[in-house]
N, C-alpha and C positions, 0 to 999 in steps of 0.2 A: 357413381358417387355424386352427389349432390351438394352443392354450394352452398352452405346455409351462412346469409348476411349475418354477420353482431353489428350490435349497437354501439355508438362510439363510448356509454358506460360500461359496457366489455370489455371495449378495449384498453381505458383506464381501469381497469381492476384487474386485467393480465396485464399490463404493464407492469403495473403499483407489485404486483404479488411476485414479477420474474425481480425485478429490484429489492424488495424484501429478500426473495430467497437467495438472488446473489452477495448484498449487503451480509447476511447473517452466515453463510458462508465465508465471505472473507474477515467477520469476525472469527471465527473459529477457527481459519487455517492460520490467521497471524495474533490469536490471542497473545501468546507467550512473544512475542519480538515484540510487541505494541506495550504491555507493560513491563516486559523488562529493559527496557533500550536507556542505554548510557552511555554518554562518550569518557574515552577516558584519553588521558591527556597526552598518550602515545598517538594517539588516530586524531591530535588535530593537525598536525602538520607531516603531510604523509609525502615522503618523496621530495620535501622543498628544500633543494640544492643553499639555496641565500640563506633561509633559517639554520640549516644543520651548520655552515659555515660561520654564521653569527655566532653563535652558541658553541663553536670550538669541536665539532665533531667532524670524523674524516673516515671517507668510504675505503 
């Protein structure tokens, strides 16, 4: 098997091409969480012992 040098415009263009295909891969495994994401107002204070207290609520 033989060694064959690339040039370092090789090696920028396998770069560029593994980051593209991983980029557009993780477009597509997270399309749907990426546009549908929302918080809703149960999930902003998760577990806060002070808040749920302030606000009259008991475990």
């Amino acid at each position: 098997m033989r060694y064959i040098e690339t040039s370092q415009n090789d090696k920028y263009q396998i770069a560029m091409l593994a980051f593209l295909a991983t980029f557009f891969t993780y477009i597509c495994v997270y399309d749907f969480e990426l546009t549908h994401f929302g918080l809703s107002i149960d999930e902003e204070f998760n577990n806060n012992i002070s808040h749920n207290t302030a606000i009259g609520l008991s475990h």
